[in-house]
C-alpha positions as CSV (number, residue, x, y, z in Angstrom):
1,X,25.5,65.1,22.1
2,X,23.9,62.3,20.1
3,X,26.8,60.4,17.9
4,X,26.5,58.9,14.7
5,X,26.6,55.6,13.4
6,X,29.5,55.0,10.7
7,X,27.4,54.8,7.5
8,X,30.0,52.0,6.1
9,X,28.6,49.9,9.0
10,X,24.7,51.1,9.4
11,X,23.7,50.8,5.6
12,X,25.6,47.8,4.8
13,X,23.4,45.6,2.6
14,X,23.7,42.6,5.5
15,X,22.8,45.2,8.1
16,X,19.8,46.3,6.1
17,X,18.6,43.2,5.3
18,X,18.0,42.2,9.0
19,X,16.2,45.8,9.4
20,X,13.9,44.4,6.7
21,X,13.6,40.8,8.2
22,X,12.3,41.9,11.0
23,X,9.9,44.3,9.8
24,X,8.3,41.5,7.6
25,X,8.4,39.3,10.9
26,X,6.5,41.9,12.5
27,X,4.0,42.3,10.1
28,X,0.5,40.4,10.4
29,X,0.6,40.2,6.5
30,X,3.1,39.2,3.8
31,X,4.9,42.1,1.6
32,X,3.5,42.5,-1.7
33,X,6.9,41.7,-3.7
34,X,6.1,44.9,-6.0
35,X,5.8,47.1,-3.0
36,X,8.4,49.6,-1.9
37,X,9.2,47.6,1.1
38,X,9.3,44.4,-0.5
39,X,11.9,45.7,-3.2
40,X,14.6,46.9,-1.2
41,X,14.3,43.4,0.7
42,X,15.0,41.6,-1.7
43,X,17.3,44.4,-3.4
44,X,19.6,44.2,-0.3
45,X,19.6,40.0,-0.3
46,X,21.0,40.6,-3.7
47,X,23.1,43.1,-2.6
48,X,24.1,41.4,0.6
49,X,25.1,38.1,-1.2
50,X,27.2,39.5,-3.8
51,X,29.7,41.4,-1.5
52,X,29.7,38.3,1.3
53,X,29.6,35.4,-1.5
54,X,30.6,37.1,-4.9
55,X,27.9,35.1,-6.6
56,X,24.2,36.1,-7.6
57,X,21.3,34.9,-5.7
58,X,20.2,31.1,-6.2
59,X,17.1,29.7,-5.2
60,X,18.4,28.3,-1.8
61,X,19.0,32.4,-0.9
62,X,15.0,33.0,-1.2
63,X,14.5,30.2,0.6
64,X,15.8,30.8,3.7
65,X,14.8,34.4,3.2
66,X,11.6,33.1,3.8
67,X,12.1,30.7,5.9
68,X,14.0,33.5,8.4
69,X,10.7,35.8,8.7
70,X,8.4,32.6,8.8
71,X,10.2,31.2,11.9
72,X,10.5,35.1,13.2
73,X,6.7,34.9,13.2
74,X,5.9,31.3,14.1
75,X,8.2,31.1,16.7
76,X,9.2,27.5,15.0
77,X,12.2,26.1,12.4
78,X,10.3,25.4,9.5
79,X,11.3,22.2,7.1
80,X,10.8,22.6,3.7
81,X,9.6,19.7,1.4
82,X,10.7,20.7,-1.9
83,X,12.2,23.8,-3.1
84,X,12.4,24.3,-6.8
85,X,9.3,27.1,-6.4
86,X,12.1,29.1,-5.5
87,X,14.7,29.4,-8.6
88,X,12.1,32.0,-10.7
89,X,12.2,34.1,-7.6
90,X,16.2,34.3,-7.7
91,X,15.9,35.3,-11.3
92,X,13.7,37.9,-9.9
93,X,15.7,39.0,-6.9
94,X,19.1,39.3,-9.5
95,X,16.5,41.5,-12.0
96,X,15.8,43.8,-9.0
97,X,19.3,44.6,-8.5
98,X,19.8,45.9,-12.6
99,X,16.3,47.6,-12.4
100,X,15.7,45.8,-15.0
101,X,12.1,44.0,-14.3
102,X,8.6,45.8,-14.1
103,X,6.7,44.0,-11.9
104,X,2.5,43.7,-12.0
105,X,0.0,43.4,-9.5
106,X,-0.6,39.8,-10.2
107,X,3.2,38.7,-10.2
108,X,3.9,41.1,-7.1
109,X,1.4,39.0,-4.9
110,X,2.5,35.5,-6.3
111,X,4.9,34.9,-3.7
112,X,3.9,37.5,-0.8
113,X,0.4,35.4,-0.6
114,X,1.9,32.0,-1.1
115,X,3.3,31.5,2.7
116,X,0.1,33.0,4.6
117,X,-2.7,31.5,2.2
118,X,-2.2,27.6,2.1
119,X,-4.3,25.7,4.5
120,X,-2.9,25.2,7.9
121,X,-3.4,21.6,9.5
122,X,-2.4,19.8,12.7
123,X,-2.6,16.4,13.5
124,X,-3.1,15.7,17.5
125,X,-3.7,12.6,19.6
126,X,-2.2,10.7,22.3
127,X,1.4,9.3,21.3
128,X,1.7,6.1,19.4
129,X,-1.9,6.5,17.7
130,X,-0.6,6.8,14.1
131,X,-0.2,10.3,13.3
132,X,3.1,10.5,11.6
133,X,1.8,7.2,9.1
134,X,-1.7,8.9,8.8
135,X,0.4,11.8,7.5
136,X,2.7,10.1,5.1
137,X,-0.6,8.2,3.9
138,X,-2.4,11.9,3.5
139,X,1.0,13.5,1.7
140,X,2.1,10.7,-0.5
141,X,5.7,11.9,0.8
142,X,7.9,10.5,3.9
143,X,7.3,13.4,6.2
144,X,7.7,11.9,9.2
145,X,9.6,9.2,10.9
146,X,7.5,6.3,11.7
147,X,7.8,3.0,14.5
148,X,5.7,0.5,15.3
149,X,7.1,0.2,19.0
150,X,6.9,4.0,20.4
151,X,6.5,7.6,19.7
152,X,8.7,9.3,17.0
153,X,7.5,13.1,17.5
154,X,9.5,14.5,19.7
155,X,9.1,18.4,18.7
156,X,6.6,20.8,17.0
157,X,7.5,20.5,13.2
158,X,6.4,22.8,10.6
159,X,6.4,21.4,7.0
160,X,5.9,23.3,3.7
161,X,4.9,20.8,0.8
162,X,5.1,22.4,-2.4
163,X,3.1,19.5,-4.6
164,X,2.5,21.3,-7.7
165,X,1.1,25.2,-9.4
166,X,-2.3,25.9,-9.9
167,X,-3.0,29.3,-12.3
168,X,0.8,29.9,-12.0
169,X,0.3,29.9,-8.4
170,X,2.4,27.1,-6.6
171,X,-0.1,24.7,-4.3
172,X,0.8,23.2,-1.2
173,X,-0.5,22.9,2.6
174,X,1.3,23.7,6.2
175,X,1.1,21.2,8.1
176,X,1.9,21.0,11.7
177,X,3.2,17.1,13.4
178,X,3.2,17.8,16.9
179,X,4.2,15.4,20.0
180,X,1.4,13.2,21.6
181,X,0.7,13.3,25.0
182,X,1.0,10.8,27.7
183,X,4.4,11.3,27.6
184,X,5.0,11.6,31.1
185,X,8.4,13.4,31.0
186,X,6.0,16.6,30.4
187,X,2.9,17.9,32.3
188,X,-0.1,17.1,30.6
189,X,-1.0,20.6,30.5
190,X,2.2,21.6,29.0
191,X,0.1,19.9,26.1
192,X,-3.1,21.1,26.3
193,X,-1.2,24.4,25.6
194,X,0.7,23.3,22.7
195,X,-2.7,21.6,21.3
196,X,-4.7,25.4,22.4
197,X,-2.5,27.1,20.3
198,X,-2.0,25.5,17.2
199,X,-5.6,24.3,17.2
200,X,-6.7,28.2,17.2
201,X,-4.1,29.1,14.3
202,X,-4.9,25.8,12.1
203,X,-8.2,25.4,9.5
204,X,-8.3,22.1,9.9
205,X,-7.5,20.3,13.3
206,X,-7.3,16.5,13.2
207,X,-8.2,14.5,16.6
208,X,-6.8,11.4,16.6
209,X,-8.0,8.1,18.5
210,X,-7.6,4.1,17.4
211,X,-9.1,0.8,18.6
212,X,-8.8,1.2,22.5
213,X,-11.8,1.9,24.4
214,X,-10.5,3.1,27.4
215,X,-8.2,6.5,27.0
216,X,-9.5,8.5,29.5
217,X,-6.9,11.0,28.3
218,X,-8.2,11.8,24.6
219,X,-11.4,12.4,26.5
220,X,-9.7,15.2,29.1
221,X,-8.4,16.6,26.2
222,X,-10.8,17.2,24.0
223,X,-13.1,18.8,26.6
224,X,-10.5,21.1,27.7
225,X,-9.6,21.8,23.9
226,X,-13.4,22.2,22.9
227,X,-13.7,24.8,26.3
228,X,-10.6,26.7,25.0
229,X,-10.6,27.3,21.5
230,X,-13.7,28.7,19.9
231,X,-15.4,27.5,16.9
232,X,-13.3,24.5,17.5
233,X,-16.2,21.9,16.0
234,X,-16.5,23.8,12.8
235,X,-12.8,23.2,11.9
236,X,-12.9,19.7,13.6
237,X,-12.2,15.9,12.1
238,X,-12.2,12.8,14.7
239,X,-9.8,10.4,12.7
240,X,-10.0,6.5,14.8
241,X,-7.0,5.1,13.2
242,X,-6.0,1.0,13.0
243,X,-9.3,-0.2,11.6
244,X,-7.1,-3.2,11.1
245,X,-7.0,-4.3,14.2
246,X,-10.5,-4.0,15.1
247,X,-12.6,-7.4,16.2
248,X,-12.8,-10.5,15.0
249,X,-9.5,-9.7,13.2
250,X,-10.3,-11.0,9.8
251,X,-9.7,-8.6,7.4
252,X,-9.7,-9.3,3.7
253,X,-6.5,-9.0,2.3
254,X,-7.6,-9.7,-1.2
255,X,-9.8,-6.6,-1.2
256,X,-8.3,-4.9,1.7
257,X,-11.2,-4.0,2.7
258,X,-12.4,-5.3,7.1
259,X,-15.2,-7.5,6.9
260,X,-18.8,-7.0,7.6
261,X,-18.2,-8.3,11.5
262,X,-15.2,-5.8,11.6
263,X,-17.8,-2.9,9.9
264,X,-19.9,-3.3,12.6
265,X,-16.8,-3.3,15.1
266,X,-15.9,-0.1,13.6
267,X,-19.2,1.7,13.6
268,X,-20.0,0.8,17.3
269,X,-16.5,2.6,18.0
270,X,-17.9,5.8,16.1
271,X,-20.7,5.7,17.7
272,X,-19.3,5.3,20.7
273,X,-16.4,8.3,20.0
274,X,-20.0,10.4,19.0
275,X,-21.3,10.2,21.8
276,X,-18.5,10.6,24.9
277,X,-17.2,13.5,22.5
278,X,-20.7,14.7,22.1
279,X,-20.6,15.8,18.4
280,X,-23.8,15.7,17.0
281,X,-22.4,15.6,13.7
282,X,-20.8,12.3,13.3
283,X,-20.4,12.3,9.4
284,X,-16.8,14.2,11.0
285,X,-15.8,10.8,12.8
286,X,-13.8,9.1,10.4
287,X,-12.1,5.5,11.0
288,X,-9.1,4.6,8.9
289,X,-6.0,2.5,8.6
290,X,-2.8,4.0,7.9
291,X,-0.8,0.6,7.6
292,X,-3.1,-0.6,5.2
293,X,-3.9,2.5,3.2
294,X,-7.9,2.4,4.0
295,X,-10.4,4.8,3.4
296,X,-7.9,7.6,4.2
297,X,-10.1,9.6,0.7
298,X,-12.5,9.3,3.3
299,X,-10.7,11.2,5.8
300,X,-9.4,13.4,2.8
301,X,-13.4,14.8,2.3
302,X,-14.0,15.4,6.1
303,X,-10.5,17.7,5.9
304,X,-11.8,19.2,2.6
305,X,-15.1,20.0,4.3
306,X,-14.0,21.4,7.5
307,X,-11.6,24.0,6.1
308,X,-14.4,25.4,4.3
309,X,-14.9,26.3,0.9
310,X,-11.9,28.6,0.2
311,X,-9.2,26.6,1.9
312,X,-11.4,23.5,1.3
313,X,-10.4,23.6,-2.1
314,X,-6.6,24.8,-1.9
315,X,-6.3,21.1,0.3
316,X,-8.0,19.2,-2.3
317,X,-5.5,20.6,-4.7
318,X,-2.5,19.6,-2.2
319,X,-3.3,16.4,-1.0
320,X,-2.3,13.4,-3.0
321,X,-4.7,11.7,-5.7
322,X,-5.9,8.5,-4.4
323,X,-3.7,5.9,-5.4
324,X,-1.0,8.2,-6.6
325,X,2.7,8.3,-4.7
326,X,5.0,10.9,-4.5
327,X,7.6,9.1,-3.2
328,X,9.7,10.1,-6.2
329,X,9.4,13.6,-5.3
330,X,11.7,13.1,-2.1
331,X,14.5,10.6,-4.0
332,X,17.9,11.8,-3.3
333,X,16.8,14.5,-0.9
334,X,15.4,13.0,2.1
335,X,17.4,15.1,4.8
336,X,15.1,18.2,3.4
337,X,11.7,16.8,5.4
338,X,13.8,15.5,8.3
């Protein structure tokens, strides 16, 4: 004799909204907001929070909705940069309760597509290359912890940087700052691993390498991740950070640019990188210096032209204007990107 759930318990609003988690979770694609299934969502977050906090939803409620069903599907805990996208989508949420709002195609996709249709990027290398500075450089935003004496990135982190709307449509990037190896606490396939996986899932994958000659390591990896994944050079930038630090040393502070001797330092190292990476393309092979803020538009077009044209351009959109800081964006709410 099959018995009956209490309806009081099964259909609460919290109870349901879990049921719908999980279904987005499960679910290769986002749920149009105007669809069936993406209407009672939200109509039981609405509900759910009124009877548990006797308050309507506020922009902080859509966030972690999302940020729930992202880290179902990623497997991750995802940090979000900035979060004032969210407060039209609690007005929203609080309409769908009244049935009140008719929603259109258009404004039914906004944010469904919004999560799944930024460009992905990961930044790998060996630790204590420079990633996390080559990232704040890239981002105009403090992202990521930085030291000068050893390696910060501890853990996979996911960050969402909302940096501004384009057509109504809010523009931002994924990117993904991921522990170096050599750390010798961990196998070094434990790494190749991590690097496999996010290198498959990502448009753009970033290889980092800097002024040493002899890292036998970046070369193991690459090969094995240029075996593993597939298509890996199409999505691929070489990045040889600390241009600054190149011979004879005498860079021009007064332009801060490296001087001729230090050009010709440089291009012998991508020359080099070229060939014991064997990419035949070396236009991909970028040298910068995150401490001194050089060429990194450079590395900027390479990104730009290995996501391709669709996500090429979304990047362009995300990524800082040269020159341009965001600091400001972040003042008073660091502990949201930590």
């Amino acid at each position: 004799m099959s018995v009956s759930k209490a309806a009081s318990i099964e259909h609460t609003p919290g109870v349901l909204l879990e049921q719908y988690i999980a279904g987005a979770a499960a679910q290769m694609n986002p749920i149009p907001m105007d669809s069936e299934q993406g209407k009672q969502m939200y109509k039981a977050l609405a509900q759910h929070v009124w009877r548990e906090r006797q308050r309507p939803v506020v922009a902080s409620d859509v966030r972690d909705l999302w940020e729930r069903i992202d880290s179902m599907k990623r497997g991750a805990t995802v940090s979000y940069a900035i979060d004032g996208i969210h407060f039209w989508a609690a007005d929203f949420v609080n309409s769908l309760c009244t049935g009140a709002v008719e929603v259109d195609g258009e404004c039914g996709q906004r944010l469904a597509a919004w999560l799944d249709d930024w460009p992905n990027v990961c930044v790998l290398g060996h630790s204590g290359r420079g990633k996390s500075s080559t990232i704040n450089r890239l981002f105009g935003v403090r992202v990521a912890e930085t030291s000068h004496h050893e390696s910060c990135t501890s853990s996979v982190t996911d960050y969402r940087l909302v940096t501004g709307s384009f057509l109504n449509r809010p523009t931002g990037i994924t990117l993904w700052d991921v522990p170096g190896y050599g750390d010798e606490r961990l196998p070094f396939e434990h790494y190749v691993q991590l690097y496999k996986r996010l290198a498959r899932k990502c448009d753009v994958v970033v290889f980092m390498l800097d002024n040493e000659w002899g890292a036998h390591l970046d070369l193991k990896m690459f090969r094995k991740l240029k075996d593993r994944v597939r298509g890996l050079t199409k999505k691929l930038v070489v990045t040889i950070n600390k241009a600054d630090l190149f011979y004879p040393h005498d860079w021009n502070d007064e332009k801060n640019t490296p001087s001729n001797k230090m050009l010709s330092s440089i291009q012998r190292r991508i020359d080099a990188a070229a060939t014991r990476l064997e990419l035949k393309d070396s236009s991909r092979i970028v040298a910068i210096s995150a401490m001194k803020d050089w060429n990194v538009y450079g590395l900027v077009t390479a990104m730009v032209d290995a996501a391709g044209e669709s996500k090429g351009s979304k990047m362009l959109r995300a990524i800082r204007r040269n020159g341009e800081g965001s600091e400001e964006l972040l003042e008073g709410d660091e502990d949201a990107v930590e």
